[in-house]
C-alpha positions, 0 to 999 in steps of 0.5 A: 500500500506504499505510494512511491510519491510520498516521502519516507523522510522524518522531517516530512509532514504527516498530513501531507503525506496523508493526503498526497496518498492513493487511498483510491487503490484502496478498500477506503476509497478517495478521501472525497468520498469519506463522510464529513465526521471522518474528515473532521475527526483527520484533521482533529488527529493532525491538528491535536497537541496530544499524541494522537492516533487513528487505526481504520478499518479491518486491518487498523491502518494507523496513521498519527500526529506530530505529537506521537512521534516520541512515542514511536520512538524509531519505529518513525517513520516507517509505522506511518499508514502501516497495519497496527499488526506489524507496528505493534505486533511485539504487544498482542495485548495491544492488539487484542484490545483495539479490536475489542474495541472496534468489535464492542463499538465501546471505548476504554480508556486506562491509566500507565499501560505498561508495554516493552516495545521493541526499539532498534534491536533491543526492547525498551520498558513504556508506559502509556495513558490510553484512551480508545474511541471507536469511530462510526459511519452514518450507517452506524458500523464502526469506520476505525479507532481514536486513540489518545495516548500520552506518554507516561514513561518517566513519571511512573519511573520517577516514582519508583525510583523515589521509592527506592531512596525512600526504602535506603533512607530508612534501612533498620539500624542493627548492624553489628560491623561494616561487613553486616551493614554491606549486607543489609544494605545489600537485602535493601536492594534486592528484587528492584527494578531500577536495580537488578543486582548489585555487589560492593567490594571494600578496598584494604590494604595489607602488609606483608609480614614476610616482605613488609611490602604493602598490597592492595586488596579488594574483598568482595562482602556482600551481594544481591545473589547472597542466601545463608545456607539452611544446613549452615545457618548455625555458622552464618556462612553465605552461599553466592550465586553469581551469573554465568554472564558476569566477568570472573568474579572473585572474593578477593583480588590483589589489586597491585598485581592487576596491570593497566588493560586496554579496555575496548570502548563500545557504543549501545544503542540504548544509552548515551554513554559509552561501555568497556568490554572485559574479562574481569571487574575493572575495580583497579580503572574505577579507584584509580580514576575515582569516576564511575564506569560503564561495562558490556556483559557476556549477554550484552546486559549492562551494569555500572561500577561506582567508586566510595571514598570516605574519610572516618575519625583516628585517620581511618578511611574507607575505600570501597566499589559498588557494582549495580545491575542497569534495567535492561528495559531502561536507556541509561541516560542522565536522569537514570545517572542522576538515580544511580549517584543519589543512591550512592549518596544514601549508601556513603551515608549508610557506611559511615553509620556501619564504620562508627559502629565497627570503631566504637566496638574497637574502642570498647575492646581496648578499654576491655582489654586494658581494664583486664590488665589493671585487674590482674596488675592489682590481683598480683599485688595483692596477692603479694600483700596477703603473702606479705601478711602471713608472716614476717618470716618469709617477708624478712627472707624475701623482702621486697626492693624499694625499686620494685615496689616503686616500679610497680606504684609507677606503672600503676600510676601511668595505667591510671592515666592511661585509662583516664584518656581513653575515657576521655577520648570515648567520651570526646567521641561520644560527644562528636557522635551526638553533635553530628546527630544532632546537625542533621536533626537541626537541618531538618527541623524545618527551619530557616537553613542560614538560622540553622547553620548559625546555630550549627557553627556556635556548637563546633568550638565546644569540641574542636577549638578555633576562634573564628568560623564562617560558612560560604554558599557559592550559590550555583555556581560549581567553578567560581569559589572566589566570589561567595556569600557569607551565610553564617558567622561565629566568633570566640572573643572570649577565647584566648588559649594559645594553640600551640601548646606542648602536644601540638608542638611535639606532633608538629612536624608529622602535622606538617607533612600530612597537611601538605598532601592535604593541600593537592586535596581539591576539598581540603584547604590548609594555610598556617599564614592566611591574610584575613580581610574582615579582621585585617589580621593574619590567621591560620586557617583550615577550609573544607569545602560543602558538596551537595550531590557532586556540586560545591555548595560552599565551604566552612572555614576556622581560624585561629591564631597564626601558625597554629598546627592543625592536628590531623584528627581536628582535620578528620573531625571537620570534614565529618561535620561539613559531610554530615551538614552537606548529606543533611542539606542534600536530604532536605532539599530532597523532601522539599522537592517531592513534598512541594511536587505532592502539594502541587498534584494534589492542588490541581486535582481539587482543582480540577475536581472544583471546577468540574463541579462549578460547571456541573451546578453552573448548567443545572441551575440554568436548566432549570429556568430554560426548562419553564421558558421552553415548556411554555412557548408551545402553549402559544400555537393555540393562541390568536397571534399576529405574524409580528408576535409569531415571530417574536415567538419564534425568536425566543424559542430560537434563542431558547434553544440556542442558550440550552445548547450552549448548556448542554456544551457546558454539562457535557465537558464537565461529564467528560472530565469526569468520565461520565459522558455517554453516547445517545443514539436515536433516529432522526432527520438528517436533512432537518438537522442540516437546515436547523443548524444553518438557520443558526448562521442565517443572520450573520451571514447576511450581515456579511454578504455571504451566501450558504447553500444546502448541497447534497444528493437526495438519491445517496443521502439517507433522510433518517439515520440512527446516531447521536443527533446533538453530537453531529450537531455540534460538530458541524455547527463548529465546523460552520463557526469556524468557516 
């Protein structure tokens, strides 16, 4: 049914090529010959905003709008007056539904119709409003099918992945180590759409005792595959089921022994991005270029590794890889990337919560450990002291030594000592724990955010001294971090401790050294001589940087006096508190947006709901005094009347008429709206509906001098039709308007 003539370029014009074909080498016939509703209801398709398409006849011969084209997606421009079997034929419940629907003469109509539609070589997950209409003949049979239908895709996926983030922000907090919040993180992510599997490796480095060489090692804890086994429930051994067309995936691999491979890069059709091609992981690439990768698998399925860099207190960090599964029925483009980097974001959150449970565990087994010693120390001395008092005798044959009793009274005293700064120090961390609690509770509060962060920077003298501490915002702006805006300002004037004192200065040198690799860090900015403008006076500075979903949102500084050393915890200490205000900022914003999207749903349906109703009521109160005016002018034909009040009888009947249209229009779209709107069919006179709706448009035309002629074949023209008179009507009065 192909027209050489027509052109199959996508730039052409559908209604062109619609009407530049031979439909008269058809079962459909010249366009001429098509009754005038089919017409209209073309044009209504090619003129629509909405994707709209049209299937005629038998064999659903669709045709569709510009606005559809998205929907077709590549199968553009090839589907264009093609059968709905071969557009279609990949969704049988497509088809079997548009031909209910031709066979019924009943329209349906849905909402997030899933379908896989088969894109170029690969299927793609869709999801579509739909609403079906069939499209009836004078004679009463059914021409073809309406069918409107915007594309709902991105919605519905937007919605499920905001529940996935939903479900990793309230994970249980019963982790015992890492390893075991690795693995609820792990149970968290099973069975999701978004992501079908994933795996996480931690990154560790060991030293080998025999050689003294450090090596590099990434373990692989916990996966989406993993189940414990029943007859080893006992023991808590895990038993993985890794996919036959996954890269060689091993527990544990030696990272310093992997040389540099040369990756193949290759493009897919469904994403944007590009893959690599390889044998194993590449969590050697990923770690050393600190940037998520793409890779192609054996069956040509995708998965996407992403890199985990965190900074904990006691200069622990954690280096880690998070491998994720991509939707084989989803294109990876930058809104499912935009997905993947806030579930990192969530799981970064997830790992330090797991590492502060494994460093208080450690914490509390030193002081266990050291507490036990101070038992047996003082177990022994008394024991020599009962021994002592048993008799004199044995005491003057072996006395103790002045230098042993005062060896043991020494290293008694520096136990205590000891002991007393590991309690301090757990309580100095307990301290750190609570206040970055207590950060995020602030933030999210509901307050004013600069008000908050106020608040926020007045708390950190308490535990890490400075003088002075500002928070810039960079606003937008992710390049620029000259030009920022002060948001929050604290000043210690009370505080006049010199912070060089005696155990700064003996760890200067180390300090020293460790802040120059610091300072090549693009977050991190240390200055012992740093100009100050505000106070005119020179100050030792320490700036960390806020980074909000991978955009520097601002920095904190802290100042104190000059040449002041800044020990490596104090630097470990701030970068937490700026990671907890960025990941409570970030969360925030995050509500915000989707409480602000829920508000404005809700909005416009009440609103749509209000003025559906309006226009309800607005028709039924009309009615009411049209009904008393209608009903009484038949009573006048039994009157006496002149020509003259004839006719101003016939006039308010006229107007009558024409006003209760006009609200039968208004009562029929609030209907529509509320999907309550029913086709009546009835037997009426076709050229009588002609001629009334004409008459309508008498006056303006002589107003205008334009002459109206009812032309029509009396022969071929059928006088009494069964169909929806008002409906027919007011196509053809809008048809005539808008002539």
């Amino acid at each position: 049914m192909e027209n050489n003539s027509v052109s199959n370029s996508e730039n052409s014009d559908l209604s062109e090529r619609f009407y530049n074909y031979d439909w008269s080498s058809t079962s459909f016939g010249s366009i001429d010959s098509w009754e005038p509703q089919i017409k209209s209801i073309v044009n209504l398709c090619f003129n629509s905003g909405c994707p709209t398409f049209i299937s005629m006849g038998q064999d659903l011969i669709t045709i569709y709008n510009e606005a559809a084209i998205p929907v077709m997606k590549l199968k553009h421009p090839q589907a264009f007056i093609k059968p709905a079997i071969e557009i279609w034929g990949e969704t049988p419940e497509l088809i079997a539904m548009l031909y209910r629907v031709i066979e019924s003469g009943k329209g349906e109509c849905g909402h997030d119709l899933y379908m896989e539609i088969q894109r170029d070589g690969y299927k793609e997950e869709v999801y579509i409003d739909y609403a079906h209409s069939p499209i009836y003949k004078l004679d009463g049979t059914v021409w073809g099918l309406l069918t409107i239908a915007p594309d709902t895709t991105q919605k519905v996926l937007n919605k499920r992945r905001l529940n996935t983030l939903n479900k990793l922000s309230c994970l249980p907090s019963g982790a015992e180590s890492l390893e075991s919040t690795c693995q609820i993180l792990m149970k968290a992510l099973q069975n999701h759409q978004d992501i079908p599997y994933a795996l996480i490796y931690l990154i560790e480095n060991n030293k080998d005792p025999k050689t003294g060489f450090n090596s590099t090692i990434a373990r692989l804890v916990a996966t989406t595959f993993d189940e414990v086994c029943k007859e080893e429930l006992i023991h808590k051994k895990l038993k993985r089921h890794i996919p036959d067309y996954f890269p060689e995936t091993h527990e544990t691999i030696e990272l310093t022994k992997i040389s540099d491979q040369n990756y193949m890069d290759v493009k897919c059709a469904r994403s944007t991005y590009s893959f690599l091609r390889c044998d194993s992981w590449p969590i050697n690439l990923v770690m050393k270029e600190e940037k998520s990768i793409q890779v192609l698998l054996k069956d040509n399925s995708q998965a996407i590794l992403l890199p985990i860099k965190l900074t904990f207190c006691n200069e622990r960090n954690l280096s880690a890889v998070l491998i994720c599964g991509i939707n084989p029925l989803c294109k990876l483009d930058d809104k499912y990337m935009e997905f993947y980097k806030s579930v990192l974001n969530y799981v970064n959150r997830i790992l330090i919560r797991g590492m502060s449970i494994e460093e208080e565990k450690r914490r509390a087994k030193i002081l266990s450990d050291l507490n036990h010693q101070k038992d047996m120390f003082f177990k022994s001395i008394s024991h020599e002291l009962k021994r002592f008092e048993k008799g004199a005798n044995n005491y003057l044959k072996k006395p103790f030594s002045s230098q042993e009793l005062i060896l043991r009274i020494y290293d008694t005293i520096k136990l205590s000592n000891l002991r007393h700064k590991i309690l301090y120090q757990q309580y100095k961390q307990e301290a750190i724990k609570q206040f970055l609690f207590t950060i995020s509770e602030m933030i999210n509060s509901g307050n004013n955010l600069i008000e908050t962060l106020s608040n926020i920077i007045k708390k950190i003298p308490k535990i890490l001294p400075c003088d002075r501490i500002l928070i810039i915002s960079y606003g937008s702006s992710t390049s620029n971090t000259s030009n920022g805006i002060l948001v929050a300002l604290y000043e210690n004037l009370e505080n006049n401790k010199s912070f060089q004192n005696e155990e700064i200065i003996n760890l200067q040198s180390q300090s020293i050294n460790s802040q120059t690799s610091l300072n090549n860090n693009s977050g991190i900015e240390i200055s012992l001589n740093k100009y100050c403008t505000n106070t005119c006076k020179s100050v030792s500075m320490l700036s960390i940087k806020l980074k909000i979903n991978n955009s520097y949102w601002g920095c904190i500084k802290l100042h104190r006096p000059l040449n002041s050393i800044w020990l490596n915890s104090e630097i470990e200490l701030l970068q937490q508190i700026s990671n907890q205000i960025s990941l409570a900022i970030f969360y925030k914003t995050l509500m915000e947006e989707n409480l602000e999207k829920e508000i404005q749903v809700k909005a416009e349906t009440f609103a749509n709901k209000t003025k559906t109703q309006i226009l309800a009521n607005t028709s039924h109160e009309l009615r009411t005094p049209l009904g008393a005016i209608i009903g009484l002018i038949p009573l006048f034909d039994q009157s006496t009347l002149t020509n003259d009040q004839k006719d101003m009888i016939n006039i308010i009947q006229y107007t009558s008429d024409f006003v209760l249209s006009i609200v039968n229009k208004i009562l029929n779209i609030a209907k529509l709206e509320m999907h309550q709107i029913t086709s009546i069919n009835t037997t009426f006179d076709l050229l009588d509906l002609f001629e009334k709706t004409i008459e309508q448009f008498i006056k303006d035309i002589e107003n205008k001098q334009i002459e109206l002629i009812l032309n029509y074949d009396i022969e071929t023209l059928p006088r009494y039709i069964r169909s929806d008179s008002e409906r027919l009507k007011q196509v053809l009065f809008y048809l005539l308007l808008n002539s």
